[in-house]
N, C-alpha and C positions, 0 to 999 in steps of 0.2 A: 812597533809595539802592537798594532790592531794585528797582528797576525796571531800573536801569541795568544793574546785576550781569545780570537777565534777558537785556538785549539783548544782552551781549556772550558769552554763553551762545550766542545763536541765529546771532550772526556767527560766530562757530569751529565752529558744525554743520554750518555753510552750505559755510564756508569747507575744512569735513575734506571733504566730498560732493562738491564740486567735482575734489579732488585724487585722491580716491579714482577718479572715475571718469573721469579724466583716466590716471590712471595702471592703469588697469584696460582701457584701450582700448588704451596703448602695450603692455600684455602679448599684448592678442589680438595684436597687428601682428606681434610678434614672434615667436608660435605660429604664424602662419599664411606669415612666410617661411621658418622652420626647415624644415615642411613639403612645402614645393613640388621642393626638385632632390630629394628622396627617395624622391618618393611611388611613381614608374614600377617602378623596382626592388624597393622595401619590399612592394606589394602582392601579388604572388608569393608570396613569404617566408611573410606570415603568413596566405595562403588554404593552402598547406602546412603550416604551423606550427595552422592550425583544423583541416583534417579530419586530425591526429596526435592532436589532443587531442580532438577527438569521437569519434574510434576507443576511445580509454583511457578516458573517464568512461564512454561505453558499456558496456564491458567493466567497468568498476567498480560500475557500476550490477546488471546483470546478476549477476554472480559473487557480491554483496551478502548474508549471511547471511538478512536481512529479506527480501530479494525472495525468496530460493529459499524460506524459510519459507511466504513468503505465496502461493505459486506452486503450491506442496505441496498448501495448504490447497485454492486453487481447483480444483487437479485433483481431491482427494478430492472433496471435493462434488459435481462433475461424474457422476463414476463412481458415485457414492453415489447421486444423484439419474436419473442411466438404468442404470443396472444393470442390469435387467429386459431394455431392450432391447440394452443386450451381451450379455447371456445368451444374449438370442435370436438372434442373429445369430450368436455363438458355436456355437449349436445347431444351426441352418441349417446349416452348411459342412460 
């Protein structure tokens, strides 16, 4: 009897896989006409709606406690490490 019970196991696998991917193609169909009379107009939209919001993370990035901290840091270093020749060039003018 477990043999039987097995196959009808492998029929309703078979049988979900087919439906699955039967009904998984009717969803692309229906994504890709929703898409088409909008695309002309929507494309605008959101090339303006991307450089608003790469302008603000920008600036969020930037103005960031941790960046200006770390930013701090590289300049000290900078100046720490030629010093000498700011001095001298200081000196010169």
């Amino acid at each position: 009897m477990a043999h039987v019970h097995g196959a009808k196991i492998t029929q309703g696998t078979a049988e979900a896989a087919k439906m699955m991917s039967s009904s998984m193609a009717d969803m692309g169909k229906m994504g890709m006409a929703a898409k088409q009379p909008m695309a002309h107009g929507v494309s605008k939209t959101i090339a303006a709606g991307t450089a608003a919001a790469g302008k603000s993370t920008l600036k969020k990035v930037l103005t960031h406690p941790v960046t200006l901290i770390g930013l701090g840091f590289a300049l000290g270093y900078l100046v720490y490490k030629y010093r000498k020749d700011i001095i001298a060039v200081s000196e010169q003018e």
